[in-house]
N, C-alpha and C positions, 0 to 999 in steps of 0.2 A: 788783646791789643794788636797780636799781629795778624790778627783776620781782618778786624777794622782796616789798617792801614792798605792792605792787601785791595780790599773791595773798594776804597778811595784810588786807589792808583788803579786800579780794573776800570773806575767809571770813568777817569780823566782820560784814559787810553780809548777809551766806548767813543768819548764825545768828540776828543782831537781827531780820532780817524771817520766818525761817522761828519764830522763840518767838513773835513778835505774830501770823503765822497761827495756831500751833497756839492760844492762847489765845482769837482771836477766834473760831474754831469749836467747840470746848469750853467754850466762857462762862467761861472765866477773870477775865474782863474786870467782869463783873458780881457783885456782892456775893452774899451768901446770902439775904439778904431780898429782892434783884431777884429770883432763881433762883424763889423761893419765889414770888413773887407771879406769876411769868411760867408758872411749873406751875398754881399754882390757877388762873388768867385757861383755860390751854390745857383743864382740867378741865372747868368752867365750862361753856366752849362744847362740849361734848360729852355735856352730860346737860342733859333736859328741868326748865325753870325749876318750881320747889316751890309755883307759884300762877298762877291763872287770871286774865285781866283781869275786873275788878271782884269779886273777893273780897275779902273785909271780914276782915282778921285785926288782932290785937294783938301788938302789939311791943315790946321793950324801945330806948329812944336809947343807939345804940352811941357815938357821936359826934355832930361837927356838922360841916359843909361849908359854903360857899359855892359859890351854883351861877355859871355865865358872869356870870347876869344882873345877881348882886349880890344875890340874895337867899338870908335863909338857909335850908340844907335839914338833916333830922336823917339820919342815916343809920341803918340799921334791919339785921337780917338774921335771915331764913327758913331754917332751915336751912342756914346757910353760904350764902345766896343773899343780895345785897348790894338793898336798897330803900331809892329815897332819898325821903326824904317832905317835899311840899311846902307848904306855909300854916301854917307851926309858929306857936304862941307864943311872943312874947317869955322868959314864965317856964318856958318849958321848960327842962330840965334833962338830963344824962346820966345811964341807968338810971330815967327814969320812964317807965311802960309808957304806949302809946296804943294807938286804934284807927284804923287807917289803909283805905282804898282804893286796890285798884291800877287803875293810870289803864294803862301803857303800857308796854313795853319797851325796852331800846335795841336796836339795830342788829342784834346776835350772840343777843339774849332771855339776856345773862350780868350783867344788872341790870334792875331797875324802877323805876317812878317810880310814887307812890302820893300821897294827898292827907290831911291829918290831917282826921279826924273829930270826936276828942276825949279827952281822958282816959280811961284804961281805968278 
């Protein structure tokens, strides 16, 4: 009787751990919007950024961020390419267009950091 029981708790522990492997290698585990961001992020770093350091483009504010420092940034985007821009105004707003400079990359070149210039 207690080999039986033994070999029922043996397979229950087989099957519990072998569903959490298969899920954590198939990204089970992760939503659709992870899945999603974590494809565009893998994209991203695989093609050349849509702007030069120190190009002068205008942008629509997609959002707004805070950056580590505590200050705010807007967040911008070139072509599906993610710039954060920094020295906003106060009265800024989301969807009003500016002219920004790009200052710098990060790490992967799968974002920028750019500096406001002004009202487009």
């Amino acid at each position: 009787m207690l080999g039986v029981a033994s070999l029922a708790l043996g397979l229950i522990v087989i099957v519990v751990f072998g569903s959490w492997l298969l899920k954590r290698f198939r990204g089970g585990s992760r939503s659709s919007a992870q899945r999603e961001s974590y494809d565009r992020h893998n994209d991203a770093q695989e093609r050349e950024p849509p702007v030069d350091l120190g190009d002068v483009r205008e942008v629509a504010v997609q959002e707004f961020t805070e950056h580590h420092s505590g200050e705010r940034q807007a967040v911008c985007k070139i072509e599906g390419f993610v710039v954060f821009v920094e020295d906003v105004p106060d009265g800024l707003e989301v969807g009003d267009v500016i002219e920004t400079k790009i200052l710098s990359f990060n790490r992967g070149h799968t974002s920028a950091t750019a500096t406001f210039l002004g009202r487009a």
